[in-house]
C-alpha positions in Angstrom: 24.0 -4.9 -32.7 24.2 -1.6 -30.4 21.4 -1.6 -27.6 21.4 2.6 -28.8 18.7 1.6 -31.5 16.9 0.0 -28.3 16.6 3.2 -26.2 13.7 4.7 -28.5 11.4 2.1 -26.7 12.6 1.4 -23.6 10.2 2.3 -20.9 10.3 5.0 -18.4 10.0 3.2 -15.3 10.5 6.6 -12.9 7.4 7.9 -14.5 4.9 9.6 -12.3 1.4 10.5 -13.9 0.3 13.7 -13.2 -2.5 11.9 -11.8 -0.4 10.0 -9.7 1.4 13.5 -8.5 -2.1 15.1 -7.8 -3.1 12.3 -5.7 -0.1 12.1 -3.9 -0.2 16.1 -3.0 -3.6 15.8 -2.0 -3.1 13.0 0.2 -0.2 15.3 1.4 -2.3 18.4 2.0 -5.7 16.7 3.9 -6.4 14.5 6.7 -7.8 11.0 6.1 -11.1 11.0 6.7 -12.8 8.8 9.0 -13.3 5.6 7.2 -9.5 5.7 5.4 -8.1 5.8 9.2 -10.3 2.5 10.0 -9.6 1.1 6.8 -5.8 1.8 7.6 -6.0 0.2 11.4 -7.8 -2.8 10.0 -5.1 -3.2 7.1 -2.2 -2.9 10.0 -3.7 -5.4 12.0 -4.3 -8.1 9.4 -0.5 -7.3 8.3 0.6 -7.8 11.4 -0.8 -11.3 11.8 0.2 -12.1 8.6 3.9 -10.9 9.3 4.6 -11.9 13.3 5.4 -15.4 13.6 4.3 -15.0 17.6 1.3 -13.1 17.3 -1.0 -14.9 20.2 -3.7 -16.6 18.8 -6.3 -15.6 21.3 -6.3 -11.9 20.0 -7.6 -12.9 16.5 -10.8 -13.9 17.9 -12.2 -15.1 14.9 -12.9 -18.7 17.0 -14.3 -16.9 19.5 -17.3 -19.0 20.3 -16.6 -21.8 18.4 
């Protein structure tokens, strides 16, 4: 059997929404606001003590005081 009879339900996988394309020209097209840049800082930190193997333990700080 051909895969050609298949192709009628394959699914787009490069779709974009228009949503999604709003969203993204928005984001384009204004700053972040306040709260989305500390929201971004926060999110780069705990990535980057999830990722580096050597990040010193004594800047987490969550033991502080323990």
């Amino acid at each position: 059997m051909s895969n050609d009879t298949n192709n009628d339900t394959d699914i787009d996988k490069a779709y974009v929404s228009p949503y999604d394309k709003f969203l993204f020209e928005f984001d384009a097209t204004h700053k972040k606001s306040v709260s989305q840049m500390k929201e971004i800082k926060k999110h780069e930190r705990i990535a980057l003590m999830r990722d580096d193997k050597n990040y010193p333990e004594e800047l987490s700080g969550i033991w502080t005081g323990f």
